[in-house]
Backbone as XML, in Angstrom:
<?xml version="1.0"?>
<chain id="A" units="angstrom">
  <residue number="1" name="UNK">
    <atom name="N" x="1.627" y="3.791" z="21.436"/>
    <atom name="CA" x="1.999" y="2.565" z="22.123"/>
    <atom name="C" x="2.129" y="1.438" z="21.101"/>
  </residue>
  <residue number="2" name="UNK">
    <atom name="N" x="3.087" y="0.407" z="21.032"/>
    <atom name="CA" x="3.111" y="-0.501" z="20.198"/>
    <atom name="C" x="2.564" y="-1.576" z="20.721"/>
  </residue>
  <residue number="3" name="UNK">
    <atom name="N" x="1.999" y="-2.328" z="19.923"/>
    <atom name="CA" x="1.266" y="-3.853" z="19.942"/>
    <atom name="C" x="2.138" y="-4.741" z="19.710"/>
  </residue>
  <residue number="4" name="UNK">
    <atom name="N" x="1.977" y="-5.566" z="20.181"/>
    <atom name="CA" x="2.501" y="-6.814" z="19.956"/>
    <atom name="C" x="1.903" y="-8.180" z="20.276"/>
  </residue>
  <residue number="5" name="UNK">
    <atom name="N" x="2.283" y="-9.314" z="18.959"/>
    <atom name="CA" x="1.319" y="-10.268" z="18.830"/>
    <atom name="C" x="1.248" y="-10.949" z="20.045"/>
  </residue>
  <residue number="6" name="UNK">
    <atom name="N" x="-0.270" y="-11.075" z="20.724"/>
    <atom name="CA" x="-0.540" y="-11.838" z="21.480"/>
    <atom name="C" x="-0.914" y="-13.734" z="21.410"/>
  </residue>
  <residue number="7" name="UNK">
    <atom name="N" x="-0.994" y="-14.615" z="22.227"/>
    <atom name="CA" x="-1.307" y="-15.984" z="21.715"/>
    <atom name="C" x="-2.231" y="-15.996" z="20.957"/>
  </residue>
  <residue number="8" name="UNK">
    <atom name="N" x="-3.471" y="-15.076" z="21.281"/>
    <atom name="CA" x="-4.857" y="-15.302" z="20.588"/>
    <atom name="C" x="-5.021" y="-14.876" z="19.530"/>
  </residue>
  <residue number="9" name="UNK">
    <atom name="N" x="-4.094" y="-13.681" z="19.028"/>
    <atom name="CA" x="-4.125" y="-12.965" z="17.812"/>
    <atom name="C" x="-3.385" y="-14.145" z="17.071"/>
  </residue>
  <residue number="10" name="UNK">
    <atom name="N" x="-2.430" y="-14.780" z="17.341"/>
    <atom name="CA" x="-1.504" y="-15.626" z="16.888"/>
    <atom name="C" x="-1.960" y="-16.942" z="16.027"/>
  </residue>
  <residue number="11" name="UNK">
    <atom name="N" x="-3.352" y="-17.148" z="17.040"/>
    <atom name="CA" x="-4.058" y="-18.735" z="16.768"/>
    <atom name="C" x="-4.659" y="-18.292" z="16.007"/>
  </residue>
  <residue number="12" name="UNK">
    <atom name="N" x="-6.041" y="-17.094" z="15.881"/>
    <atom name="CA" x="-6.228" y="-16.329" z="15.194"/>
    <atom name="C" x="-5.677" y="-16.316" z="13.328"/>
  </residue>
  <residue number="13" name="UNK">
    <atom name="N" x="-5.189" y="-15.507" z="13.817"/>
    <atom name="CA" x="-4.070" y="-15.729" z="12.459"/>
    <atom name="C" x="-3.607" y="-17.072" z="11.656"/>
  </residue>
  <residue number="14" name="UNK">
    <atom name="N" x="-3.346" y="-18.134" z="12.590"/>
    <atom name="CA" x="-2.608" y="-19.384" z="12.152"/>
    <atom name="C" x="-3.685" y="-20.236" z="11.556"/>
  </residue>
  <residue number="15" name="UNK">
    <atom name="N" x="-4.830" y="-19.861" z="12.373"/>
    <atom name="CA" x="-6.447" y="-21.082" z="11.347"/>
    <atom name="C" x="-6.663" y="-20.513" z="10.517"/>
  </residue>
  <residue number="16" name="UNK">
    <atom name="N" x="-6.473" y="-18.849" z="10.106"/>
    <atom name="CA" x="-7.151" y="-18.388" z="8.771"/>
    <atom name="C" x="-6.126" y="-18.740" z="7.878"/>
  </residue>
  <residue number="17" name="UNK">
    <atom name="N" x="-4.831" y="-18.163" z="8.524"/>
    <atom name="CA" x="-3.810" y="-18.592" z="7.267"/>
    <atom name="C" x="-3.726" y="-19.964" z="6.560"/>
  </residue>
  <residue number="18" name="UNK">
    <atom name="N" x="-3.645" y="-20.705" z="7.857"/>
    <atom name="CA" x="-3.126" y="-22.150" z="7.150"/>
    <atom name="C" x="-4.851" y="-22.709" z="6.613"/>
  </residue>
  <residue number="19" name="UNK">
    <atom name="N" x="-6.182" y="-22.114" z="6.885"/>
    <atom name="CA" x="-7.480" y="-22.135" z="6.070"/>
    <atom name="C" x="-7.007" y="-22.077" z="4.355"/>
  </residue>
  <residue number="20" name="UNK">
    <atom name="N" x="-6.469" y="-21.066" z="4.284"/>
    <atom name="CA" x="-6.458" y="-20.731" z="2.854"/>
    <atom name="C" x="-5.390" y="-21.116" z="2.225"/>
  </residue>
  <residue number="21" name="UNK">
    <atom name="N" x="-3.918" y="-21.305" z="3.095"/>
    <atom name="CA" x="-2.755" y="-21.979" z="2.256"/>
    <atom name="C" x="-3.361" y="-23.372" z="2.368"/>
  </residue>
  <residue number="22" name="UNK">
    <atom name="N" x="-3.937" y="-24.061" z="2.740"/>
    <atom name="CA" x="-4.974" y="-25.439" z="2.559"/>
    <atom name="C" x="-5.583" y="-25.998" z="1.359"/>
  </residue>
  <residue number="23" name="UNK">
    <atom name="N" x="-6.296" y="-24.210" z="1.156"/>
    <atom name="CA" x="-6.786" y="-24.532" z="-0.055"/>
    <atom name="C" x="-6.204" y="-24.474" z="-1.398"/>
  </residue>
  <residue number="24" name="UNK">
    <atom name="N" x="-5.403" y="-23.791" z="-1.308"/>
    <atom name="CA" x="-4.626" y="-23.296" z="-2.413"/>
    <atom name="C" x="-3.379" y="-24.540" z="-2.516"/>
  </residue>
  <residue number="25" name="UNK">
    <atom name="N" x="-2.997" y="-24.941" z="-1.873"/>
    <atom name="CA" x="-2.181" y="-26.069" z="-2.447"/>
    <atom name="C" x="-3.039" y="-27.617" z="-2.627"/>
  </residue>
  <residue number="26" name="UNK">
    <atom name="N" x="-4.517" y="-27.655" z="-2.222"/>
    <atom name="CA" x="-5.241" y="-28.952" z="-2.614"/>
    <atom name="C" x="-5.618" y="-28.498" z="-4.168"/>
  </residue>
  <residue number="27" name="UNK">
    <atom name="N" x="-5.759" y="-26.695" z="-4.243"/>
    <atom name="CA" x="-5.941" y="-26.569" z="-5.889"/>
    <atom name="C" x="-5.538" y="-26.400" z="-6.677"/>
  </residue>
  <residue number="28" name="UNK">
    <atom name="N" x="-4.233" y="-25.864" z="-6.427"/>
    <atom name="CA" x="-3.280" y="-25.959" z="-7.195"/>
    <atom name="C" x="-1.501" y="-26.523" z="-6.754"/>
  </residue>
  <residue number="29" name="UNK">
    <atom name="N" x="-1.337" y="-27.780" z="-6.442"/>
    <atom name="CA" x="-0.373" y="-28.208" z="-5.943"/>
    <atom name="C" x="0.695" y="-28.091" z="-7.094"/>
  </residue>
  <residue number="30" name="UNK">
    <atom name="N" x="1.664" y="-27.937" z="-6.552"/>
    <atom name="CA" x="3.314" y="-27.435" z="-7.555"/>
    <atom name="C" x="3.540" y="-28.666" z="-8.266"/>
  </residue>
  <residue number="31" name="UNK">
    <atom name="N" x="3.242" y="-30.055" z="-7.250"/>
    <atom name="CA" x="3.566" y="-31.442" z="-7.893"/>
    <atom name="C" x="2.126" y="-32.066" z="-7.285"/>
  </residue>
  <residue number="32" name="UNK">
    <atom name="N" x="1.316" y="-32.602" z="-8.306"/>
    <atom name="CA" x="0.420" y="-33.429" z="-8.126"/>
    <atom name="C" x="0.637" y="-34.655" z="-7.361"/>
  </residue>
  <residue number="33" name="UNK">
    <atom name="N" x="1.852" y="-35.103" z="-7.295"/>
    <atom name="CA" x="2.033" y="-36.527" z="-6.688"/>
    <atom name="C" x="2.779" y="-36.154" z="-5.423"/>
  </residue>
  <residue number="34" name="UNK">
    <atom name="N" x="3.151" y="-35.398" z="-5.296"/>
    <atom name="CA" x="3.803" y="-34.986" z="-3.714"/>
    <atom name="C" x="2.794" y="-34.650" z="-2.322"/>
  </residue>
  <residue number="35" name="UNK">
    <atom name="N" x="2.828" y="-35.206" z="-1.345"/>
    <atom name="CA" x="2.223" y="-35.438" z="-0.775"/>
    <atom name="C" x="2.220" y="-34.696" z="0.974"/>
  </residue>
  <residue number="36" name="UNK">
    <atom name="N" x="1.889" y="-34.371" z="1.757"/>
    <atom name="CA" x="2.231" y="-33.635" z="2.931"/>
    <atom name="C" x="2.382" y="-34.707" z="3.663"/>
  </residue>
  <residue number="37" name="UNK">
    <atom name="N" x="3.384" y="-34.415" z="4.755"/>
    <atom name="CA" x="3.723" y="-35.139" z="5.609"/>
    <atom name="C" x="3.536" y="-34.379" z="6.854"/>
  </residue>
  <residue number="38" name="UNK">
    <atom name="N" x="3.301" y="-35.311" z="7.658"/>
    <atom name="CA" x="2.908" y="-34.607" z="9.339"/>
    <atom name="C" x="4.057" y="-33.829" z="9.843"/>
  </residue>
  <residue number="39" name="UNK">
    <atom name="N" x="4.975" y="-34.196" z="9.498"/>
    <atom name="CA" x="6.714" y="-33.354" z="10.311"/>
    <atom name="C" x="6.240" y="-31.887" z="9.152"/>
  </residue>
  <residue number="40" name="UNK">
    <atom name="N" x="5.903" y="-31.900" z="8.423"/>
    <atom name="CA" x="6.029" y="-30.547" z="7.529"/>
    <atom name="C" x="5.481" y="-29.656" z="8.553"/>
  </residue>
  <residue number="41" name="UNK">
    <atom name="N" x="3.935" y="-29.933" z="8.702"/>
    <atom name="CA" x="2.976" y="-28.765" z="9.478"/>
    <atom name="C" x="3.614" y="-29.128" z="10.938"/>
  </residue>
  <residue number="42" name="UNK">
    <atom name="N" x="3.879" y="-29.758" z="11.796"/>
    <atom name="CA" x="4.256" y="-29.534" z="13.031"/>
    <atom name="C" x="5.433" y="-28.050" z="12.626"/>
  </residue>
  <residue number="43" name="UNK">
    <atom name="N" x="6.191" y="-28.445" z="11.993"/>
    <atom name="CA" x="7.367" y="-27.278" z="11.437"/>
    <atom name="C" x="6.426" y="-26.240" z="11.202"/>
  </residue>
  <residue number="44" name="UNK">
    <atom name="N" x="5.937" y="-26.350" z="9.851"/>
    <atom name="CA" x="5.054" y="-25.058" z="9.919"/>
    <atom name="C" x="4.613" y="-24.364" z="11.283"/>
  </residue>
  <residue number="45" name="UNK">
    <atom name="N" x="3.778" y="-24.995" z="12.020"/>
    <atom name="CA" x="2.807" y="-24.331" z="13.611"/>
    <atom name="C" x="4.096" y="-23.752" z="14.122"/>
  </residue>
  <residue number="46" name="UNK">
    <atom name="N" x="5.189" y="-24.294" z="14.262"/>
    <atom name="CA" x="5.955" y="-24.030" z="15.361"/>
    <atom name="C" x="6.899" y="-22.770" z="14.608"/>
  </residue>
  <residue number="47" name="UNK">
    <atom name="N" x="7.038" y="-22.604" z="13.158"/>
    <atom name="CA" x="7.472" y="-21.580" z="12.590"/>
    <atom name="C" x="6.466" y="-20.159" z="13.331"/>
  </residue>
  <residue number="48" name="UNK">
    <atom name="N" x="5.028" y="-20.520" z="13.161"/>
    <atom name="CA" x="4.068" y="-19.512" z="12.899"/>
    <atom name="C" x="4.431" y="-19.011" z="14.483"/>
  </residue>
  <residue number="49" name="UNK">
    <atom name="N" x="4.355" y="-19.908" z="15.485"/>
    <atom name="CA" x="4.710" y="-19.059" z="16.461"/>
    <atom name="C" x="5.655" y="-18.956" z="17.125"/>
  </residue>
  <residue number="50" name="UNK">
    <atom name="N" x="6.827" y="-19.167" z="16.858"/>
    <atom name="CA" x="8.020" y="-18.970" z="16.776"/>
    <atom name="C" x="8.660" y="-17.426" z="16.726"/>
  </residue>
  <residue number="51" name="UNK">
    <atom name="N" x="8.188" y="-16.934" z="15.537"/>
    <atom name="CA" x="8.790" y="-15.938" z="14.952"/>
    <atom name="C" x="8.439" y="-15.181" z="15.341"/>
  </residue>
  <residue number="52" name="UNK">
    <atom name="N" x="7.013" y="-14.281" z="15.769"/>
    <atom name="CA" x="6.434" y="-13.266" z="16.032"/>
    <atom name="C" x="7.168" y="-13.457" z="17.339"/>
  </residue>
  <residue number="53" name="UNK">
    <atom name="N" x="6.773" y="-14.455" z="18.514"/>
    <atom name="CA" x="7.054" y="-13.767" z="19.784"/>
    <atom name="C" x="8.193" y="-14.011" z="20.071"/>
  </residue>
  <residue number="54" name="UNK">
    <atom name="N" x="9.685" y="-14.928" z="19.480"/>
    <atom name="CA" x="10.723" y="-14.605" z="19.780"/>
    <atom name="C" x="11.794" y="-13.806" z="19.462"/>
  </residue>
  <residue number="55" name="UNK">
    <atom name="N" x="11.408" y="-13.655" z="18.230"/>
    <atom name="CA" x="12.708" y="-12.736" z="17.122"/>
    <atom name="C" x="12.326" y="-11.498" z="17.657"/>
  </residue>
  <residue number="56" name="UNK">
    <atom name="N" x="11.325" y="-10.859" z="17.665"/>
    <atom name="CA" x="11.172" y="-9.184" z="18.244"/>
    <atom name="C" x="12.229" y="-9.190" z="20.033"/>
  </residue>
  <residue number="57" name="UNK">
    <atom name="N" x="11.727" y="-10.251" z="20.462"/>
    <atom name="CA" x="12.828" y="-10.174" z="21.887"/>
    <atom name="C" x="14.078" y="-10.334" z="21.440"/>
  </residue>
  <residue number="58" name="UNK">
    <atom name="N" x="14.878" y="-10.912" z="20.312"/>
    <atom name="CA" x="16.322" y="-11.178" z="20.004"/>
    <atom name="C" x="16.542" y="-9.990" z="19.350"/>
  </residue>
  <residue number="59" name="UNK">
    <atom name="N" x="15.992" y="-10.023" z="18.718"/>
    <atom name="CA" x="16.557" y="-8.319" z="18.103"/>
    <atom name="C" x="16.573" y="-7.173" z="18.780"/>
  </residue>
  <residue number="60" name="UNK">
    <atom name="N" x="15.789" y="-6.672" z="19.837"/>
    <atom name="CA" x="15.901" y="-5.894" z="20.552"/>
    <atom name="C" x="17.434" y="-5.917" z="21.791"/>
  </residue>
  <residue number="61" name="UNK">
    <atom name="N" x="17.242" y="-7.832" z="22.394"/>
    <atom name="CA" x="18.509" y="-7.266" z="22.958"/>
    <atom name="C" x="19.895" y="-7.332" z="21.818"/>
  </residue>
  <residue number="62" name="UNK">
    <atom name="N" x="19.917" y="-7.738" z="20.786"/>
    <atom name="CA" x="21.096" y="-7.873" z="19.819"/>
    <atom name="C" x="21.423" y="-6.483" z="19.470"/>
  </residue>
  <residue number="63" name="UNK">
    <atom name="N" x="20.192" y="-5.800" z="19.209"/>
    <atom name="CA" x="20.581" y="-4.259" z="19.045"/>
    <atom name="C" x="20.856" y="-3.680" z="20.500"/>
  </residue>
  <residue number="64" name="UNK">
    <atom name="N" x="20.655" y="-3.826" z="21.702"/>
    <atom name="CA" x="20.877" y="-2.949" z="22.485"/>
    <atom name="C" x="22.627" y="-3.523" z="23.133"/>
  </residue>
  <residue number="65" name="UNK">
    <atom name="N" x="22.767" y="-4.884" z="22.464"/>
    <atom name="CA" x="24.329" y="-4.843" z="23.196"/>
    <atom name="C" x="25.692" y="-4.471" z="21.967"/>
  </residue>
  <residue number="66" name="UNK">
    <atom name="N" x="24.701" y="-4.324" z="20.531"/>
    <atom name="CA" x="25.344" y="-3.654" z="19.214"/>
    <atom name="C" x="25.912" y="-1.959" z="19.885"/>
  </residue>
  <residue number="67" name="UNK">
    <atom name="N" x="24.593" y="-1.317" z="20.696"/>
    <atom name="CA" x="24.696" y="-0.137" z="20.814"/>
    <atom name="C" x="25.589" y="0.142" z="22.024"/>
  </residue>
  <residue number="68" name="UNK">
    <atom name="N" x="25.645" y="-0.748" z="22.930"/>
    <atom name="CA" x="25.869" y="-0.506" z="24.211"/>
    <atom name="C" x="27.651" y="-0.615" z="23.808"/>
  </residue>
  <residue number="69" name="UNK">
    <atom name="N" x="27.638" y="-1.597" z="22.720"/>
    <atom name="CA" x="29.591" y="-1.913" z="22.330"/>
    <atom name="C" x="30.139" y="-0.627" z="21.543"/>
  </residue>
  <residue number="70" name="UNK">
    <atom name="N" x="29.357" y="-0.066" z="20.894"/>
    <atom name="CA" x="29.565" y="1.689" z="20.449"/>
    <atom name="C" x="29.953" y="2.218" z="21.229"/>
  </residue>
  <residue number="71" name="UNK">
    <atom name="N" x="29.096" y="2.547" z="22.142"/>
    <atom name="CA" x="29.062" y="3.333" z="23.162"/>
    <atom name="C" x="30.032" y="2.987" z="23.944"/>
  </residue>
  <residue number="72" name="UNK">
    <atom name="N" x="30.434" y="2.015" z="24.306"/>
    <atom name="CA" x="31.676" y="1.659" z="25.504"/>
    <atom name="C" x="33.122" y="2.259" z="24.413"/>
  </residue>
  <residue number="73" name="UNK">
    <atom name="N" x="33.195" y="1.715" z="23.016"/>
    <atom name="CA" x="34.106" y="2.077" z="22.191"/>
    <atom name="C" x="34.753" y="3.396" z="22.131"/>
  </residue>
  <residue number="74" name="UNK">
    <atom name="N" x="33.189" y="4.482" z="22.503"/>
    <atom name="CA" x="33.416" y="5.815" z="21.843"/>
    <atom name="C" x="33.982" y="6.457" z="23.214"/>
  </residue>
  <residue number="75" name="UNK">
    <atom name="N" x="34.009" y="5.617" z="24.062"/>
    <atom name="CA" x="34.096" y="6.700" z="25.457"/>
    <atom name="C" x="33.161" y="7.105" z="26.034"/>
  </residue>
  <residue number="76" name="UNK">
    <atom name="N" x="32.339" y="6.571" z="25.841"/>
    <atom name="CA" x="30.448" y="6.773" z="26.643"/>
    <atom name="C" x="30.726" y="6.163" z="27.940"/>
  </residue>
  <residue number="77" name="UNK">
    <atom name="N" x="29.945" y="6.341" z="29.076"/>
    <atom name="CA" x="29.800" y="5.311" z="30.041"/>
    <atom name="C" x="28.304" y="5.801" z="30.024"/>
  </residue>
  <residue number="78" name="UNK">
    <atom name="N" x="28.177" y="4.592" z="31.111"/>
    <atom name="CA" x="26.547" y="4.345" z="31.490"/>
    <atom name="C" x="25.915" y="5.327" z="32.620"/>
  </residue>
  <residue number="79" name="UNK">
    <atom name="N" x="26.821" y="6.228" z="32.928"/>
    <atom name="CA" x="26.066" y="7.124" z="34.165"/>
    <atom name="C" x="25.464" y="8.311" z="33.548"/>
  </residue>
</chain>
């Protein structure tokens, strides 16, 4: 049976991650004088859950109307 990310696994995930990408850019930042801005991490959160629970639903139907246009092409029908 396959899993798939739930909200809680999600939040889960998003405090440890962004825990440690936290730390790692207060210790070693790319530019010392560059600074975070609030629009960055709203983007970030909404990336983090974004991706897991919508792209697995787009790709599934993108592939099933990829397959379904084969199939009508080749002379398949649906019965």
């Amino acid at each position: 049976m396959e899993r798939s990310p739930t909200l809680l696994s999600l939040a889960i995930a998003l405090v440890l991650l962004s825990a440690v990408f936290w730390l790692i850019e207060r210790w070693r930042p790319s530019l010392a004088t560059q600074r975070r801005e609030g629009i960055q991490t709203r983007t970030d959160v909404a990336y983090w859950f974004f991706t897991p629970l919508v792209t697995r639903f787009v790709t599934r139907v993108a592939l099933g109307i990829v397959f379904a246009i084969v199939a009508f092409s080749q002379g398949l029908t649906f019965d």
